[in-house]
C-alpha positions in Angstrom: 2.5 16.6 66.2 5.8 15.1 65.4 8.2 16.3 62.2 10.0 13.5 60.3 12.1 14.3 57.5 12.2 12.8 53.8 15.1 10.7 52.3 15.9 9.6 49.3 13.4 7.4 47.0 13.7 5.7 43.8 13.9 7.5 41.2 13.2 11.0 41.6 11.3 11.1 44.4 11.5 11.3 48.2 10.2 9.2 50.8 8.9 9.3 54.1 7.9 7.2 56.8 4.9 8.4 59.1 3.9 7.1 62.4 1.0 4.3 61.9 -1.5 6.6 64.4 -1.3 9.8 62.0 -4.2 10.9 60.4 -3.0 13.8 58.6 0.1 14.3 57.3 1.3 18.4 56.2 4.4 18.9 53.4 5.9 21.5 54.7 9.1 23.2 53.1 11.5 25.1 55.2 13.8 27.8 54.9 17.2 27.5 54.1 18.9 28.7 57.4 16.6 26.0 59.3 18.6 23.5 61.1 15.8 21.7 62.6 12.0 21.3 61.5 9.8 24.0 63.3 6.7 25.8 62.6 8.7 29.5 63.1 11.2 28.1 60.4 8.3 27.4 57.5 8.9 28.5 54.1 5.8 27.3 52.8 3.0 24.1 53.7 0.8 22.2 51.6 -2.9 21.4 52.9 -3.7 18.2 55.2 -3.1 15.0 53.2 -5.5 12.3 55.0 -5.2 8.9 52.2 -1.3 9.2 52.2 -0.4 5.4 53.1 1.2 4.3 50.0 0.5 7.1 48.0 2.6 9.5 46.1 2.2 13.1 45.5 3.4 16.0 43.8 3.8 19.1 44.9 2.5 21.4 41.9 2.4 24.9 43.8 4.2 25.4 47.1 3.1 29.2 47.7 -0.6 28.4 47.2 0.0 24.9 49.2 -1.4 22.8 45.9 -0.6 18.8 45.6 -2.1 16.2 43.4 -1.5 12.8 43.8 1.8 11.8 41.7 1.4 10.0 37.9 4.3 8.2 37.2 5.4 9.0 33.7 4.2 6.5 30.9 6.8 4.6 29.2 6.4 3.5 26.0 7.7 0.5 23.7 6.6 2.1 21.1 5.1 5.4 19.0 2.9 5.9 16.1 3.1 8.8 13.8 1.1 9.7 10.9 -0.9 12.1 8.6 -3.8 14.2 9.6 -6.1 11.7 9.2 -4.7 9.5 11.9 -3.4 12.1 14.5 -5.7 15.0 13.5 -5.8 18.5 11.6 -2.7 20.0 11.7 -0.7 17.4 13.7 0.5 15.1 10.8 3.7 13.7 11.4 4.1 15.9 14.3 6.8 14.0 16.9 5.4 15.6 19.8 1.4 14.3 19.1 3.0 11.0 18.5 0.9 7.9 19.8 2.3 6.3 22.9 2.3 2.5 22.9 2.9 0.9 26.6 1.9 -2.6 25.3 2.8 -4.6 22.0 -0.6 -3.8 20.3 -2.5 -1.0 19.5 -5.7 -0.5 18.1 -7.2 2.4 16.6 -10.7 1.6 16.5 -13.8 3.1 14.5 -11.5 4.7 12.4 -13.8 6.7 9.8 -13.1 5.9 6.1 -10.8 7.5 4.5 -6.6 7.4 3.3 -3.9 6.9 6.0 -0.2 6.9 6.3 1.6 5.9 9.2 5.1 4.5 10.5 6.0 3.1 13.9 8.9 4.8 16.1 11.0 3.1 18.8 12.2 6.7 20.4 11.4 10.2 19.6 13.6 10.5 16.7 13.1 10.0 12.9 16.3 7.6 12.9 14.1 5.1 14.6 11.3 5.1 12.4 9.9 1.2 10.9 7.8 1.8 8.0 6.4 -0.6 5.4 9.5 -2.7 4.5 9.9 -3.4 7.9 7.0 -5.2 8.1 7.0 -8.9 9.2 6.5 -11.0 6.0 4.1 -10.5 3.3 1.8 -6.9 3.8 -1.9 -7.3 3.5 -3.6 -6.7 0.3 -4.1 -3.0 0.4 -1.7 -2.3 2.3 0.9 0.0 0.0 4.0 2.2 0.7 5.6 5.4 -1.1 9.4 6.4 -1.6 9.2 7.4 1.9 8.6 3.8 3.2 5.1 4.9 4.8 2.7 2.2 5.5 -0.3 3.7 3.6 -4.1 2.1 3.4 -7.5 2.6 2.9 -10.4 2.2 4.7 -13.5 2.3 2.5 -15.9 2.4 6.1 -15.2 2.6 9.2 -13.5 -0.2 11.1 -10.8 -1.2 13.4 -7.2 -1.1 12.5 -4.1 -3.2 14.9 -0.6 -2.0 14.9 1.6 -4.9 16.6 5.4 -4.2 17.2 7.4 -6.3 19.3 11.4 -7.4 19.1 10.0 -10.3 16.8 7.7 -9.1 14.4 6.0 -5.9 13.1 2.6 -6.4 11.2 -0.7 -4.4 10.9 -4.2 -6.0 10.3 -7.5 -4.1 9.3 -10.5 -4.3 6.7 -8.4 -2.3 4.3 -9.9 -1.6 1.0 -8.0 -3.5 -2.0 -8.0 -1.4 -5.8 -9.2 -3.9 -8.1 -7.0 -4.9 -10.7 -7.6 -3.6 -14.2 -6.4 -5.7 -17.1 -3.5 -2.9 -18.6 -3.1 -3.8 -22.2 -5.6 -5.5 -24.8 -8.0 -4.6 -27.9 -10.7 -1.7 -27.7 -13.4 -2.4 -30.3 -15.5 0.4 -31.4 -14.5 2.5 -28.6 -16.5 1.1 -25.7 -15.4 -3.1 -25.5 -12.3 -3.5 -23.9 -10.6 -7.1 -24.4 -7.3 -8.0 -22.7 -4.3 -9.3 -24.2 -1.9 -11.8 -21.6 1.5 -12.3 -22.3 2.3 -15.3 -24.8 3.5 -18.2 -23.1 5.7 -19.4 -25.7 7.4 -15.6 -25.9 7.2 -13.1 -23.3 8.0 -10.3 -25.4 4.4 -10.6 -27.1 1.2 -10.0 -25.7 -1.8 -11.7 -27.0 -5.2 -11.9 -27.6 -6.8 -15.3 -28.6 -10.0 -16.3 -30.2 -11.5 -12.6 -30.6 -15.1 -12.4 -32.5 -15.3 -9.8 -34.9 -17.9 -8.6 -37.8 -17.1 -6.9 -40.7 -17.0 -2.7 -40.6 -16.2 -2.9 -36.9 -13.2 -0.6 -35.4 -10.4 -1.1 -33.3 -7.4 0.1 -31.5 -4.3 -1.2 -29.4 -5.4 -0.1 -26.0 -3.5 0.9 -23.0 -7.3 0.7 -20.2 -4.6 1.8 -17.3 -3.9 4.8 -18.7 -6.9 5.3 -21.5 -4.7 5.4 -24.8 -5.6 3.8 -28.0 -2.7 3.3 -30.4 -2.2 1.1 -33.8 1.1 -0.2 -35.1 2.5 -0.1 -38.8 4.0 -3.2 -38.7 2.7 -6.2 -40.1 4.5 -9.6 -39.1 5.8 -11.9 -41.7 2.5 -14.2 -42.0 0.0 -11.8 -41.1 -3.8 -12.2 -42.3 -3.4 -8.6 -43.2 -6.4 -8.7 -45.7 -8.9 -9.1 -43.0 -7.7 -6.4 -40.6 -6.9 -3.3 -42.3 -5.2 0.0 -41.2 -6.8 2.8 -41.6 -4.0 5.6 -41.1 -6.2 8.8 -41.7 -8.3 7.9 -38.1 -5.8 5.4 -36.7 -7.8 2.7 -36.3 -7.7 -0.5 -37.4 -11.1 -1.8 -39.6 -12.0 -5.5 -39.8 -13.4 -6.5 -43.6 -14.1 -10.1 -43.2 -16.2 -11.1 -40.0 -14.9 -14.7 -38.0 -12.5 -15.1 -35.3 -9.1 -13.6 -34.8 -5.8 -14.5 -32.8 -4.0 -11.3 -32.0 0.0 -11.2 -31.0 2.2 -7.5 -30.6 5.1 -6.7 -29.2 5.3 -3.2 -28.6 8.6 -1.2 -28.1 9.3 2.7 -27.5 10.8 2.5 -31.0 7.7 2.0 -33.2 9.9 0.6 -35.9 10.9 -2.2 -33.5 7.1 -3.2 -32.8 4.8 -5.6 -35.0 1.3 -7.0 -35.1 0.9 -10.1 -36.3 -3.2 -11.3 -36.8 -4.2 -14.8 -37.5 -7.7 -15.7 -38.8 -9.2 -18.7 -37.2 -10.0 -21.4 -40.2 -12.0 -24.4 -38.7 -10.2 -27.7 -37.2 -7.5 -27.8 -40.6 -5.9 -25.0 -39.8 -7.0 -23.0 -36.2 -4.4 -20.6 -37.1 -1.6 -19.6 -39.2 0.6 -18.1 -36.8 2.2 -21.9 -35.0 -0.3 -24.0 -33.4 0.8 -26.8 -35.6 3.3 -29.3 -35.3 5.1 -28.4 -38.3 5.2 -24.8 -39.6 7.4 -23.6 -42.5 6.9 -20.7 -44.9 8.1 -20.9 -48.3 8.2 -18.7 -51.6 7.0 -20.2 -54.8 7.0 -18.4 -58.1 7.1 -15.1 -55.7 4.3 -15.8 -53.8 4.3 -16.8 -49.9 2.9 -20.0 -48.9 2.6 -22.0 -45.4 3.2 -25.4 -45.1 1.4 -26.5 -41.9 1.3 -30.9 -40.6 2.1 -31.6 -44.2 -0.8 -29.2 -45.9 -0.3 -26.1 -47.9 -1.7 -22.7 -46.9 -2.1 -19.5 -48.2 -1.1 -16.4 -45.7 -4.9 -16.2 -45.3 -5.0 -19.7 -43.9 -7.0 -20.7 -46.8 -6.0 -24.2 -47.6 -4.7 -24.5 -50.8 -4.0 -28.0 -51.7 
């Protein structure tokens, strides 16, 4: 037997150097008033260590003489926080069940379906948090934040989702499921067809709604399909083929009285007194419609009554041609 004593290491740990012909090697921790290693001067020991070359251990009990070989601590470029769903019941946003990230990736894979919100963290500290406008260029589709900056998604079945974070660039990928889009704003006829209205080209303050089919005794409102609201406005514009479409104010609903083809434009403000409706009736290749399609439009009064003067042809606010 021979004693040799530890020095210094890197880091926090000690070294020692052993004789090549050892097969054994025994930690042994002495007692304070010990000026040189003997057995009669033991504190404590560990049990016989044979696989030591290269190794390092830690000493996790001295008084029962327990070791297990030493795990450097992990070091990580990066963490990942996030709701319960990601981390687990009860540890959502929890620092301390934080993801560790030793690499630039990380996938979480065969995630079940389901709603998740996460955001990446360069230390254990909410100062460091990278959320969704931190993301390199343009988020994928259905990928969506909140006024926390969260980078939220959904997965409608299970699948693999990538987190990639490095000094360059920050981006996510994954199967995530994408929320159709619903056309907001348009006519609902009879209470079950919905057509949408765009926004008129030629004035953005209006939407519109071209070359609509309707027969005589059918119903409609203004329609809000986002938020399921039917509404009708007072106000006729100056022009409008107001004897074919009809308000009906006791069940607010417009009512169609003449069957053919309509061109719808409203602009629709808080103020109701500030919105219109303006409806033009479709007339055949003389006249598609009274509201400007023309290269020459004017309206003028003669003898009190309103008449439209339309590529050198006279109108009536119908679009009936009259001479």
């Amino acid at each position: 037997q021979s004693w040799t004593g530890f020095f210094a290491g890197s880091g926090d740990t000690l070294s020692v150097k052993v004789n090549a012909k050892a097969d054994s090697i025994v930690f042994v921790r002495l007692n304070s008033d010990a000026t040189e290693p003997s057995w009669d001067k033991k504190w404590n020991d560990v049990k016989d260590s044979i696989d030591y070359v290269g190794k390092t251990f830690t000493i996790t009990d001295w008084s029962k003489g327990q070791w297990e070989p030493y795990v450097a601590p992990v070091v990580a470029k990066y963490y990942i926080t996030g709701n319960e769903a990601l981390l687990g019941k009860g540890n959502a946003w929890n620092l301390e069940k934080a993801i560790a990230v030793t690499a630039d990736s990380y996938t979480f894979e065969a995630l079940p379906a389901g709603a998740y919100s996460l955001k990446v963290l360069t230390a254990l500290d909410w100062s460091s948090a990278k959320g969704f406008s931190d993301l390199t260029g343009e988020a994928p589709a259905g990928v969506t934040t909140d006024k926390d900056n969260n980078i939220n998604f959904t997965l409608a079945k299970a699948g693999d989702v990538t987190i990639t974070y490095t000094a360059a660039s920050f981006t996510i990928a994954g199967n995530f499921y994408v929320v159709p889009v619903v056309a907001q704003y348009g006519l609902l006829v009879n209470g079950t067809d919905f057509i949408e209205a765009t926004v008129n080209p030629e004035n953005d303050q209006e939407l519109m709604a071209l070359n609509v089919a309707l027969t005589s005794g059918q119903k409609f409102v203004l329609y809000d399909n986002v938020n399921k609201a039917g509404w009708v406005i007072p106000n006729w514009n100056e022009g409008s083929y107001q004897f074919a479409i009809v308000k009906d104010g006791e069940n607010d609903v417009y009512s169609v009285t003449e069957s053919g083809v309509y061109d719808f434009y409203v602009h629709a403000e808080y103020e109701i007194s500030k919105s219109y409706i303006y409806v033009a009736k479709q007339t055949g290749a003389g006249c598609e419609n009274i509201y400007g399609n023309g290269t020459e439009l004017r309206k003028v009064i003669e003898n009190g009554v309103m008449y439209i003067y339309r590529d050198g042809k006279k109108y009536s606010v119908q679009g009936l041609l009259v001479e």
